[in-house]
C-alpha positions as a printed NumPy array, in Angstrom:
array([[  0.   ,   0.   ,   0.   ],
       [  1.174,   3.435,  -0.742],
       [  2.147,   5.121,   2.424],
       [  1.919,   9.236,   1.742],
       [  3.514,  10.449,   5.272],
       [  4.436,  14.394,   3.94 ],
       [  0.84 ,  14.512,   3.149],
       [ -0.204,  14.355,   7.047],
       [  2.682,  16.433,   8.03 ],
       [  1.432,  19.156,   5.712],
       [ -1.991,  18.625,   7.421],
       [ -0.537,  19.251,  10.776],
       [  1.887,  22.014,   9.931],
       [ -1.196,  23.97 ,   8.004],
       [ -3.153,  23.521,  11.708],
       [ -0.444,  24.884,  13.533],
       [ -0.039,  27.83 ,  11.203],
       [ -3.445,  28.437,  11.44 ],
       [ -3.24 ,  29.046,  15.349],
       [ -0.493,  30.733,  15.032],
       [ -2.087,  33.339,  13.212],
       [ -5.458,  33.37 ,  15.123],
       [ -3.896,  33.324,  18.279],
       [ -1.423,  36.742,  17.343],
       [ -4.831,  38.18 ,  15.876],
       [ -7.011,  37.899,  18.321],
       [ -5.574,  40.599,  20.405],
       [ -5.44 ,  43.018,  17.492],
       [ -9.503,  42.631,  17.243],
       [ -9.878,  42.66 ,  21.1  ],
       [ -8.124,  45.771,  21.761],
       [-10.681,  47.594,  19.125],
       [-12.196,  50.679,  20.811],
       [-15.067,  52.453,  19.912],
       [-13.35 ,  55.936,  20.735],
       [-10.232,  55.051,  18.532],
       [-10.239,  57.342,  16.021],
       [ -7.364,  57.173,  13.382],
       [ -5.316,  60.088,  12.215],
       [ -6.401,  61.86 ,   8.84 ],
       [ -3.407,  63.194,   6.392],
       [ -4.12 ,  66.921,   5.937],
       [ -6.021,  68.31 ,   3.113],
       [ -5.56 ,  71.146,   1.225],
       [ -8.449,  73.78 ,   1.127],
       [ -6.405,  77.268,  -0.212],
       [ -3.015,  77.139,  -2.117],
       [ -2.187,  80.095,  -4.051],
       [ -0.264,  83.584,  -3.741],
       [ -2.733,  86.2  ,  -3.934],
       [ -1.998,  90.328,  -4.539],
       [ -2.028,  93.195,  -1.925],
       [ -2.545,  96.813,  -2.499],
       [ -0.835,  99.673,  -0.884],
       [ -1.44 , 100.858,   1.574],
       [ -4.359,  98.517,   3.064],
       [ -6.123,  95.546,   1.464],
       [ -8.385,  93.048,   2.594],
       [ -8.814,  89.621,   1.561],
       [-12.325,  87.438,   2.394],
       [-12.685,  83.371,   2.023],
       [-16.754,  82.935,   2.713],
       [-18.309,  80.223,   2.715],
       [-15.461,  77.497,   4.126],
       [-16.834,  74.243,   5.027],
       [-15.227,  73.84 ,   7.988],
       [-15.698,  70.27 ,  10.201],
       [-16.656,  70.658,  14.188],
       [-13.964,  69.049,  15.812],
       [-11.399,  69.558,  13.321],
       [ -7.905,  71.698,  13.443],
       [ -7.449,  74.033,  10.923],
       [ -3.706,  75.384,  10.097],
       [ -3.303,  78.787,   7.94 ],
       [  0.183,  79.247,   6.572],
       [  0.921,  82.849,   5.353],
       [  4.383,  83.904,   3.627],
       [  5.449,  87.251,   1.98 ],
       [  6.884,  86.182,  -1.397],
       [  7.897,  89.794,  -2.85 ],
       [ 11.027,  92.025,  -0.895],
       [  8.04 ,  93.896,   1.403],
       [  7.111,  93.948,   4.837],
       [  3.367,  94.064,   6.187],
       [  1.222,  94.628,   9.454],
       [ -0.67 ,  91.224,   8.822],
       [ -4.114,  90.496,  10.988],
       [ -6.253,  87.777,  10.522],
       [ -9.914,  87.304,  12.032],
       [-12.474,  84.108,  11.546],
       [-16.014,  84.342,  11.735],
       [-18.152,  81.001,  12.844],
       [-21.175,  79.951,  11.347],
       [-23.043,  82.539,  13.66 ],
       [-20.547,  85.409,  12.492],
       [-18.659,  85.167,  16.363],
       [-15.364,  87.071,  15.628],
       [-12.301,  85.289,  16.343],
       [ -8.828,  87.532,  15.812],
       [ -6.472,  85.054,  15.922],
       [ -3.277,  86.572,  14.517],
       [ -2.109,  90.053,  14.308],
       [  1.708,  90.441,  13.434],
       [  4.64 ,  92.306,  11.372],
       [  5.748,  89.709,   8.279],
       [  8.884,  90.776,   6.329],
       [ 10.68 ,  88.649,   3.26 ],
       [ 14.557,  88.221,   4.554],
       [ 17.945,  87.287,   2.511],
       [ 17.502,  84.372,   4.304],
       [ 14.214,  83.516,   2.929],
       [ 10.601,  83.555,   3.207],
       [  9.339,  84.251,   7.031],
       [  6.393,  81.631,   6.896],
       [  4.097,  81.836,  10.077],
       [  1.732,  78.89 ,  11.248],
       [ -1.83 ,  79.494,  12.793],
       [ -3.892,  76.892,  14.325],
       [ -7.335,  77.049,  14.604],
       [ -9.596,  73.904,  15.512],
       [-13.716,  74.402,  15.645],
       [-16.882,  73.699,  17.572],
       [-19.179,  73.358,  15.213],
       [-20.019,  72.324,  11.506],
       [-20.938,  75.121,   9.044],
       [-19.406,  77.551,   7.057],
       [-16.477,  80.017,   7.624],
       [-15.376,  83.231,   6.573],
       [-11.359,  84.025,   6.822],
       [-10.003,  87.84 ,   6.422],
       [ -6.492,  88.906,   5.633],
       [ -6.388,  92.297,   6.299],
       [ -2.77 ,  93.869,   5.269],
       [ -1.59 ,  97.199,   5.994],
       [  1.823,  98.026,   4.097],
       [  3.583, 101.   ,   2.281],
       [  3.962,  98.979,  -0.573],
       [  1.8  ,  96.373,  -2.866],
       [  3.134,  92.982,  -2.569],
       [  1.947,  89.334,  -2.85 ],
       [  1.215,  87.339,  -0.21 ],
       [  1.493,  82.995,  -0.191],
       [ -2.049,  81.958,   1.661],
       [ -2.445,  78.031,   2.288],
       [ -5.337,  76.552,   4.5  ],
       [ -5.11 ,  73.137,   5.526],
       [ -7.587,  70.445,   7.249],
       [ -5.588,  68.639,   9.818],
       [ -6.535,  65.758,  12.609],
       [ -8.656,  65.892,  15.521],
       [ -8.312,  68.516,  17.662],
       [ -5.687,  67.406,  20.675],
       [ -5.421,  64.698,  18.476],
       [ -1.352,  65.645,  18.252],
       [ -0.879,  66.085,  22.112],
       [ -2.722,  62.633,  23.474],
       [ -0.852,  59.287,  22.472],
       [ -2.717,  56.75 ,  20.305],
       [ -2.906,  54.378,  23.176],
       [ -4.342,  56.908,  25.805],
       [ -6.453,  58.232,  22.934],
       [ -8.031,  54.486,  22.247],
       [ -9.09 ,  54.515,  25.974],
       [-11.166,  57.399,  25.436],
       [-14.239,  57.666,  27.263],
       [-15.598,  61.672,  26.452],
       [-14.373,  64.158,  23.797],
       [-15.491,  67.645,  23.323],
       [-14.686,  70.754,  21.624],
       [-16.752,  74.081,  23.129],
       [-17.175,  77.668,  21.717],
       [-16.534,  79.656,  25.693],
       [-17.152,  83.078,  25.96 ],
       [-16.054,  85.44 ,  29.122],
       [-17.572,  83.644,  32.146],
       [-19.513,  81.047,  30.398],
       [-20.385,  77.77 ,  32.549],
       [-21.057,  74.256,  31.199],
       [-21.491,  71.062,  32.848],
       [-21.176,  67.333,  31.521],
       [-22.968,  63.967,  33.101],
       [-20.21 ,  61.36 ,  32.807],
       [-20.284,  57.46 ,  33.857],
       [-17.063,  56.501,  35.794],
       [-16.545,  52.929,  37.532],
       [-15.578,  52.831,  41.109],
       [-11.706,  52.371,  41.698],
       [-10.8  ,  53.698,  38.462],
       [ -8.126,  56.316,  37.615],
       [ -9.16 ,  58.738,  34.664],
       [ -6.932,  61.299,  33.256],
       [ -8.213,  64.758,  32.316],
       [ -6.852,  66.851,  29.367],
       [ -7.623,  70.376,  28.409],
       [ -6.304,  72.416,  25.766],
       [ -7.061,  75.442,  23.745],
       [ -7.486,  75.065,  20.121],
       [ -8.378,  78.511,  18.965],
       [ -5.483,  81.387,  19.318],
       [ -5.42 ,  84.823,  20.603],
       [ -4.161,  87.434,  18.507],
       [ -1.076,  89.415,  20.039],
       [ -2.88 ,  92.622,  20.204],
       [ -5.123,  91.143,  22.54 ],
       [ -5.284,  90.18 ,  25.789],
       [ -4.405,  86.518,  25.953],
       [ -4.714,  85.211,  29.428],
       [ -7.757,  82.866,  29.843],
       [ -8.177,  81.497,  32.896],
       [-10.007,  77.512,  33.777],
       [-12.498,  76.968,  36.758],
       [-13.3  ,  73.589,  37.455],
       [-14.493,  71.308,  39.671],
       [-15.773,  67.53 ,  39.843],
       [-18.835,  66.331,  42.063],
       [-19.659,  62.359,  42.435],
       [-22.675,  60.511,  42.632],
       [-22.985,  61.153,  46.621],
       [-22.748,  64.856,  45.497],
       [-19.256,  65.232,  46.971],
       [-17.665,  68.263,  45.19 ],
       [-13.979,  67.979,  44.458],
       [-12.148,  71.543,  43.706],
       [ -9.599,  70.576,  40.731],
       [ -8.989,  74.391,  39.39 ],
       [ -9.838,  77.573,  40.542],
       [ -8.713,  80.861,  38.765],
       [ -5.876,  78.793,  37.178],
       [ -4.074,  80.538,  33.891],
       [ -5.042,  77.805,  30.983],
       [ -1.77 ,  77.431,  28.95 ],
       [ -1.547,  78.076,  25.507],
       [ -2.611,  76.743,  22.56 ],
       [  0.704,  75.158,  21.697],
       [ -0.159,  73.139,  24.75 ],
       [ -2.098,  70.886,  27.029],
       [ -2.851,  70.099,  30.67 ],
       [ -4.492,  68.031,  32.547],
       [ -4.949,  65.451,  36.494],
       [ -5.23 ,  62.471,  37.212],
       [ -8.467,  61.625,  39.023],
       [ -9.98 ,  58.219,  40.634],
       [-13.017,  57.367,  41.732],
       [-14.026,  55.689,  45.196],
       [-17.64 ,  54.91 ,  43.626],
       [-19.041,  54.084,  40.749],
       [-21.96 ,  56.342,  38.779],
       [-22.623,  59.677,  37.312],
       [-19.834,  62.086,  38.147],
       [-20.473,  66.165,  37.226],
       [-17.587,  67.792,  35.306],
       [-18.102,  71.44 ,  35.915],
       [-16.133,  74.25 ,  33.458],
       [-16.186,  78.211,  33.509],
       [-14.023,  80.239,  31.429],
       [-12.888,  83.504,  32.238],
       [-11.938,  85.517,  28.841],
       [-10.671,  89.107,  27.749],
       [-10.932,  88.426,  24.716],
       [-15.086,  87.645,  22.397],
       [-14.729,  84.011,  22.421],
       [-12.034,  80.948,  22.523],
       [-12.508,  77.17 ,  21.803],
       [-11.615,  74.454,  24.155],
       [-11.116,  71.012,  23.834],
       [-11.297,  68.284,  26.441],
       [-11.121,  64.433,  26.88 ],
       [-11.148,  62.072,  29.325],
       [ -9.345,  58.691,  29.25 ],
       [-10.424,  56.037,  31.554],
       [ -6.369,  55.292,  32.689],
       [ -6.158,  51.822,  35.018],
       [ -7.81 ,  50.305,  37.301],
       [ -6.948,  51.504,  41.088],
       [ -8.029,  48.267,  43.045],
       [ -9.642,  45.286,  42.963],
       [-12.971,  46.265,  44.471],
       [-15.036,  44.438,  46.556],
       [-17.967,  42.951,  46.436],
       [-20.082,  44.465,  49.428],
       [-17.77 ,  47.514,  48.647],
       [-16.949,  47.724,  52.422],
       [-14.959,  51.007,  52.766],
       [-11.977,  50.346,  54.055],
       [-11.426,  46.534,  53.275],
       [ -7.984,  45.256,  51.892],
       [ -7.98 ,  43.802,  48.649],
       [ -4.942,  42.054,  47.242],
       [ -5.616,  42.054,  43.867],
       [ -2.649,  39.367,  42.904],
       [ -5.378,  36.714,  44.129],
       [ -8.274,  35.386,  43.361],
       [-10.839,  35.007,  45.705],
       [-11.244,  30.706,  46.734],
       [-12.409,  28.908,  44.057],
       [-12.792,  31.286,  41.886],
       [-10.797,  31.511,  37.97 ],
       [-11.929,  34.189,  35.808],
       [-10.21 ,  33.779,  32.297],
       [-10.491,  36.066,  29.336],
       [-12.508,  35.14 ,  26.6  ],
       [-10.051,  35.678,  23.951],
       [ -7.795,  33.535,  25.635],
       [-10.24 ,  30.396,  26.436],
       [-10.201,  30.822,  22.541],
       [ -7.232,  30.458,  21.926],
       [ -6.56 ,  27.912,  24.407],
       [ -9.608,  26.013,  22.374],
       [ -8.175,  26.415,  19.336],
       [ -3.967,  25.127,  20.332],
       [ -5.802,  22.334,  22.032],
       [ -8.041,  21.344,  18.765],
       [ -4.389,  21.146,  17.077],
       [ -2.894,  18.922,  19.429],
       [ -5.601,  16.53 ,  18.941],
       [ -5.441,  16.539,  15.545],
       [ -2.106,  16.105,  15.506],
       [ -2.08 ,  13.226,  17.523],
       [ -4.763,  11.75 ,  15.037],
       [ -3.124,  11.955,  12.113],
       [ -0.126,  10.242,  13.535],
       [ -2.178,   7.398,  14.838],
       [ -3.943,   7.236,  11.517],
       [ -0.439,   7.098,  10.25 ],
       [  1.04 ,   4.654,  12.26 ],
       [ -1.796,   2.407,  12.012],
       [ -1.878,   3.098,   8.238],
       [  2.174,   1.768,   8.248],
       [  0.978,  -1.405,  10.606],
       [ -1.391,  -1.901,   8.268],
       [  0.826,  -2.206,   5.026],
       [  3.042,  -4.211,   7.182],
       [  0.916,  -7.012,   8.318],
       [ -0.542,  -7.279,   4.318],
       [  3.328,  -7.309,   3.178],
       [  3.5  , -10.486,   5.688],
       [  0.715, -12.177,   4.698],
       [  2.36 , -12.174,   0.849]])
């Protein structure tokens, strides 16, 4: 009889390859969140040099499309051997004034003196952008608008932003207050971020400053900041705060302004888990979380999986070696009996 042993050793190295990959993917799909929000490549909305006239000139881009959420960068250069008093404003889909750059631009040996503005939004709709130049001379003027990422998408790391539990972006004007409802889990650490995504023009008065405090389900209020300079937009901030009960916690925000209005963004990442809490959540009661209560196992799905699967191999393993062996005892004991 003719004995094809390769053939079953294919079989079984094709099973094991198969758990090999199932067991490596597995973790990929687990860690999935629905927060997880990947970064965008930018996207060009303006790209061109435009003309100014001396001695003032005003340029207007209505009707922008902007997306809420989304950071905005303007990049402005003098191309022509000038200098200019440059000031740019933005108004929102409810024509709120933002003046979010006022500054001197020159052309240099050197080269061209580009400046960067950021501006990220709170709401969909359509924008208008003004370049108003004053100069003694006419001279052209590079403009480029870009869509970027998320806003704080560039200051939180992709794992911290995958463990995202709330996200907003919100127009504040002076003294404004706002609360949010938010579900936390008992013994939990969550980290707070805060960052301003809309800029301040030089001639104003830049200094904005953050009230805020948290209350818990048992209406406990916790004072986090009170009168405390926000930084600036090239930055963020943020605590570090954990829970002793699980439920509906209060995040409370005012905004002290000099100037109409700024945007801020905030997010909340749900961090690690503190303790291992108890069951009759007995205040005060030692847990050691590195054991597990008597006669108790808990094991992770994904891993009973794979478990399933590596054992499913070995047993088919073993079978087709049996079926082998008893195929070769087989051809034997006929070879005898000729």
């Amino acid at each position: 009889m003719d004995i094809k042993p390769k053939k079953y050793v294919f079989i079984g190295f094709f099973i094991l390859t198969l758990t090999f990959m199932i067991t490596f993917r597995l973790p990929i799909i687990a860690n999935k969140h629905e927060y997880e929000r990947p970064c965008s490549s930018a996207i060009t909305i303006v790209d061109k040099v435009y003309t100014f006239l001396a001695p003032e000139d005003t340029l207007s881009f209505t009707d922008m499309a902007l997306k809420k959420d989304y950071m905005y960068y303007i990049y402005v250069e003098v191309v022509t051997p000038h200098n200019c008093d440059l000031n740019i404003t933005i108004l929102d889909p409810q024509n709120r004034r933002y003046a979010i750059f006022s500054s001197n631009l020159a052309f240099t040996p050197e080269g061209y003196e580009r400046a960067e503005i950021p501006f990220g939004t709170a709401f969909n709709g359509n924008y208008t952008f003004q370049f108003h130049v004053l100069m003694n001379f006419n001279l052209n003027l590079y403009i480029r608008i870009e869509e970027g990422d998320y806003c704080l998408r560039d200051k939180i790391s992709t794992g911290e932003w995958s463990k995202m539990i709330f996200y907003r972006v919100t127009q504040f004007s002076n003294g404004m207050y706002i609360e949010h409802n938010i579900q936390f889990n008992s013994d939990t650490s969550y980290k707070f971020y805060f960052g301003r995504v809309s800029p301040i023009a030089t001639t104003e008065s830049n200094n904005v400053y953050i009230y805020s405090n948290i209350t818990d389900p048992n209406s406990i209020e916790f004072e986090i900041y009170f009168n405390y300079t926000l930084a600036s937009i090239s930055e963020i901030q943020g605590f570090s705060f954990g829970t002793s009960i699980g439920g509906i916690y209060t995040l409370q925000l005012q905004i002290t302004i000099d100037v109409e209005y700024i945007n801020l963004g905030y997010a909340i990442i749900e961090d690690y888990m503190i303790s291992e809490e108890d069951d009759n959540n007995q205040t005060g009661t030692p847990s050691n979380s590195t054991q597990y209560e008597s006669g108790i196992f808990s094991v992770p799905p994904e891993l009973l999986t794979i478990l399933t699967i590596i054992a499913i191999s070995i047993v088919s393993l073993i079978a087709v070696f049996v079926y082998q062996r008893n195929q070769k005892r087989s051809a034997a004991i006929n070879f005898a009996q000729y």
